[in-house]
N, C-alpha and C positions, 0 to 999 in steps of 0.2 A: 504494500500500500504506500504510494508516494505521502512525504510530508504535503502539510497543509499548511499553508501562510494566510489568517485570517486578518483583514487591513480594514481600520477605520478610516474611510476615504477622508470628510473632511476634517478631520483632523489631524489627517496628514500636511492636507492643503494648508489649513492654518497654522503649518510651521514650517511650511517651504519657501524662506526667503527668495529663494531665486522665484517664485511665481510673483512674490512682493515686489520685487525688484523691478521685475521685467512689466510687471502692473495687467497679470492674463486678468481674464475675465473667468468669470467661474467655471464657464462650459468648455471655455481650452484651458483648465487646471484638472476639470473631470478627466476632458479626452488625453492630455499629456501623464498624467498618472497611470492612467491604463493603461498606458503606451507601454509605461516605462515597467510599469509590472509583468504585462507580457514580455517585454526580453529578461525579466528577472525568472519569470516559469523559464521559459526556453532555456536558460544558462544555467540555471539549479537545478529543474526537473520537480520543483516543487507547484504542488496545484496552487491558488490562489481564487480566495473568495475576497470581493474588494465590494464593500457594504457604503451606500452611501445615505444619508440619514432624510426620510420621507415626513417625519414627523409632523412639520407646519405646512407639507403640500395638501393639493386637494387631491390625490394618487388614492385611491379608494381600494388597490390590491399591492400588493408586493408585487412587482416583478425583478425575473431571471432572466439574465442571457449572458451565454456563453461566447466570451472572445476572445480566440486565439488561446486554450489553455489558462486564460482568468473568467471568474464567474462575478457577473458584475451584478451586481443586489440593488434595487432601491425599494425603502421600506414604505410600508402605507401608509397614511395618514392616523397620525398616534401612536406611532409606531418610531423609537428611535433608533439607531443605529445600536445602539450601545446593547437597546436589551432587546436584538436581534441576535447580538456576537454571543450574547452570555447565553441564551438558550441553544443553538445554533452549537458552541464547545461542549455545552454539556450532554447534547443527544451525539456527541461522536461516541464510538469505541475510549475503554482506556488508554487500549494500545498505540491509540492514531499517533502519531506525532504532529502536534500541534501548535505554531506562533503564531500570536495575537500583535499585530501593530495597533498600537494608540497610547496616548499620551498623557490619557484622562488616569488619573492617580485610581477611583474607586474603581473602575474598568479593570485595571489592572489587577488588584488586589482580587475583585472575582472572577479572572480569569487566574490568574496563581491558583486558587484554589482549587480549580478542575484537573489540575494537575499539564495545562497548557502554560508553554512558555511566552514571559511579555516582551518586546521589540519596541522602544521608544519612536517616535516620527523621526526623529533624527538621525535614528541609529539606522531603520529602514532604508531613508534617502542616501545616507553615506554609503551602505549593504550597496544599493543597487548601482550608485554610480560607477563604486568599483567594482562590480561585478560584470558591470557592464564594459570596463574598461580592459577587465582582464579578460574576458571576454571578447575584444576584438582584436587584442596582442594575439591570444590563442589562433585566434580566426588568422590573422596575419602571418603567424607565423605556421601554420597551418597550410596556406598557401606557399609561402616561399618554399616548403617542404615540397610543395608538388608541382614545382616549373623541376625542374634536372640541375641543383645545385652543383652536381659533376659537372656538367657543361659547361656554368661558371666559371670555375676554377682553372679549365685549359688554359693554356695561351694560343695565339691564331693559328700560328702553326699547326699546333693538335688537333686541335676543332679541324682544321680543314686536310688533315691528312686522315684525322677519323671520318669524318663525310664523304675522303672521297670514293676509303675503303667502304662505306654504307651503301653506295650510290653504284659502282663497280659489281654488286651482284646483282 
């Protein structure tokens, strides 16, 4: 059973300087969040459920949908994030392996209990930058690997007295 990484959306956002900075609007902090947690599944292999809080909408059902390996939540009216996450950990398995992103101190302390581990916003966004960072060295260097780093290394002469031997049969 892959781990699971359960992510309180906005209260991620409201501790993403760089979204302060840059001054996104809500709806490209949603969709950049998600962005950045699908290459965070992709490079861990962990699923990801990223809950975003419906509570003051007029959303009359919870809705699901799957993208890319993250399962994106928005809760229903009355309904907050928080005690979506906490129901949500405690109907897993004990065995699941479980992290809770959020920031919120009481969140925290009831997800400890479940026997789920917590991940600050902070520590989340630092996780994925360099994961994502290590992540495209890998890739990079991953490629270099499959041009013919031998062929590199010749001098012209070589190269061209091995081609011409290549070419001659």
């Amino acid at each position: 059973m892959k781990p699971l990484l359960v992510v309180d959306g906005y209260n991620i956002i409201g501790a993403w300087t760089e979204a302060e900075k840059q001054g996104w609007p809500l709806d490209a902090c949603r969709d950049k969040l998600l962005h950045l947690l699908q290459d965070l599944s992709g490079y861990t292999g962990e699923r990801v459920v990223l809950v975003f809080d419906g509570y003051q909408s007029d959303r009359k059902f919870r809705t699901e949908e799957v993208h890319a390996g993250v399962t994106l939540v928005f809760t229903k009216h009355g309904e907050t994030a928080d005690s979506y996450i906490e129901r949500y950990v405690a109907q897993l398995p004990k065995y699941q392996v479980v992290r809770v992103a959020t920031s919120d101190g009481l969140e925290q302390s009831q997800i400890l209990s479940t026997g789920a581990t917590r991940l600050t916003a902070r520590e989340l966004l630092r996780e994925a930058r360099e994961t994502r960072s290590r992540g495209f060295a890998q890739h990079r260097d991953r490629a270099s690997l499959q041009r013919n780093p031998l062929m590199e290394r010749l001098s012209q002469e070589q190269y061209a007295a091995l081609e011409k031997l290549r070419r001659s049969k």
